[in-house]
C-alpha positions as CSV (number, residue, x, y, z in Angstrom):
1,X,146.5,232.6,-146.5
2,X,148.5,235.3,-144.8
3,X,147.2,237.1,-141.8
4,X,149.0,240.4,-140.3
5,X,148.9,241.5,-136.7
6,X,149.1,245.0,-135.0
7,X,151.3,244.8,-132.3
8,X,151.1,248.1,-130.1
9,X,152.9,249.4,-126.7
10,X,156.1,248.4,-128.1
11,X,159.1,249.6,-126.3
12,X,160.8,252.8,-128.2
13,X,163.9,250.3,-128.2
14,X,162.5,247.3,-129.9
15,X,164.1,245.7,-133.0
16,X,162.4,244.1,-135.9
17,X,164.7,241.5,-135.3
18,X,163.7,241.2,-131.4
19,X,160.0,241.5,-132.7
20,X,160.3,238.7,-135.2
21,X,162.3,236.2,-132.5
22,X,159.5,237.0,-129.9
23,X,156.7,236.3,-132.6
24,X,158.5,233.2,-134.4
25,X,157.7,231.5,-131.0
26,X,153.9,231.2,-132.3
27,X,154.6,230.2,-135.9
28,X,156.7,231.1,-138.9
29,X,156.5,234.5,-139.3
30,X,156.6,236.0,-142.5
31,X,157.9,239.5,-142.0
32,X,158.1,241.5,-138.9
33,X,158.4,245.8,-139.3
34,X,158.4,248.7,-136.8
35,X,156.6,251.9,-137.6
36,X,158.8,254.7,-137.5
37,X,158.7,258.5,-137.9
38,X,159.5,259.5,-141.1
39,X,161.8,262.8,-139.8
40,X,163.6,261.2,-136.7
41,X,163.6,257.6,-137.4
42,X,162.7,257.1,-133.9
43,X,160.6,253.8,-133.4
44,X,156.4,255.1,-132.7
45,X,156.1,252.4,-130.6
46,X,154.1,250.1,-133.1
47,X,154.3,247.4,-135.9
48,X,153.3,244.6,-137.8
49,X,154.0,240.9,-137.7
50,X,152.5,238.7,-140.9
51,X,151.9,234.7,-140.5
52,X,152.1,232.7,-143.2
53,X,148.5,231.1,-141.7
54,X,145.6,232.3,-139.7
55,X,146.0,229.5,-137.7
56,X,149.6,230.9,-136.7
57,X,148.5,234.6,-136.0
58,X,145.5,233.2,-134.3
59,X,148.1,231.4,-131.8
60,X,150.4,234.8,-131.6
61,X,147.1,236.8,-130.7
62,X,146.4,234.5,-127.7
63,X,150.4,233.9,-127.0
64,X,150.8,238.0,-126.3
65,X,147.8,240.2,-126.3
66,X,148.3,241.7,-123.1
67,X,151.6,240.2,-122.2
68,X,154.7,241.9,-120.7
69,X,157.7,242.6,-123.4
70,X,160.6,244.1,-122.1
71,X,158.7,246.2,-119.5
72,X,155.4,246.9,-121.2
73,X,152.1,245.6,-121.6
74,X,151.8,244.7,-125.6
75,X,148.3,244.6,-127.8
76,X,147.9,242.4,-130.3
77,X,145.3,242.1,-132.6
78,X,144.6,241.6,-136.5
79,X,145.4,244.6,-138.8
80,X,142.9,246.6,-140.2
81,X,143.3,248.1,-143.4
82,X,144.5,252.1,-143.4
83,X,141.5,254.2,-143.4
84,X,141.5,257.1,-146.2
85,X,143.0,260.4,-145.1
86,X,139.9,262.9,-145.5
87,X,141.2,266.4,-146.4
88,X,141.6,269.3,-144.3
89,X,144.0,267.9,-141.4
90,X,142.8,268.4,-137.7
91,X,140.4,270.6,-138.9
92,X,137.7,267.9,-139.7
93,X,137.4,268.3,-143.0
94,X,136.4,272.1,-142.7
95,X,137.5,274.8,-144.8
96,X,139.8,277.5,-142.7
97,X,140.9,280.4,-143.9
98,X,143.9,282.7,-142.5
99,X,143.4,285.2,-139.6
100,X,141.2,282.8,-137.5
101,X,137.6,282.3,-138.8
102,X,135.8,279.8,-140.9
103,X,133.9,279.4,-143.7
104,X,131.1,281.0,-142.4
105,X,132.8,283.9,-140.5
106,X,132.7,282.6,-137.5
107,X,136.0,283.3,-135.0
108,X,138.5,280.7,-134.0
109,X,138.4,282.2,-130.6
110,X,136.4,280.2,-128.6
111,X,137.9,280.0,-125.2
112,X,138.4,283.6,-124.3
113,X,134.9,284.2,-123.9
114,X,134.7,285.8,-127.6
115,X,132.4,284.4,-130.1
């Protein structure tokens, strides 16, 4: 069965190519992608190498979880699945309505001393 690894701290500069020759080393790897932002295109710094077998990934985890590549300290670990999105942004979920107060009329303006 297929297991996929996160693989964080990558270098801005990395590859997918460079990330699956560094990752074939502990089995055969089965696809090998960098996260990127959607807008620039420029690499996040993340990604995710698949094994064909646990017993491969398994190997990778121990091979480079907290190895140097290229200059910086990499993690490695299995993926967990994406967690659902809850509504409502950085707000936590809270309902905020224009001209800075919430729901329940409370001001935005926290810091400055007014409440």
């Amino acid at each position: 069965m297929a297991k996929k690894l996160y693989v964080g701290g990558l270098p801005y500069s990395v590859s997918e190519s460079q990330l699956n020759s560094l990752f074939s080393q502990a089995g055969t790897v089965s696809s090998a992608i960098i996260i990127s932002d959607k807008y620039s295109g420029q690499s996040k710094g993340f990604g995710f190498v698949e094994f064909q077998n646990d017993a491969e990934a398994d190997k990778a985890i121990e091979m480079f979880n907290g190895k140097d590549f290229e200059g910086r300290k990499i993690v490695v670990n299995e993926a967990r699945p994406m967690e659902e999105r809850r509504p409502g942004g950085f707000s936590g979920g809270r309902d905020r309505r224009p001209g800075g107060f919430d729901n329940r009329g409370r001001s935005d303006f926290r810091r400055g001393g007014r409440r």
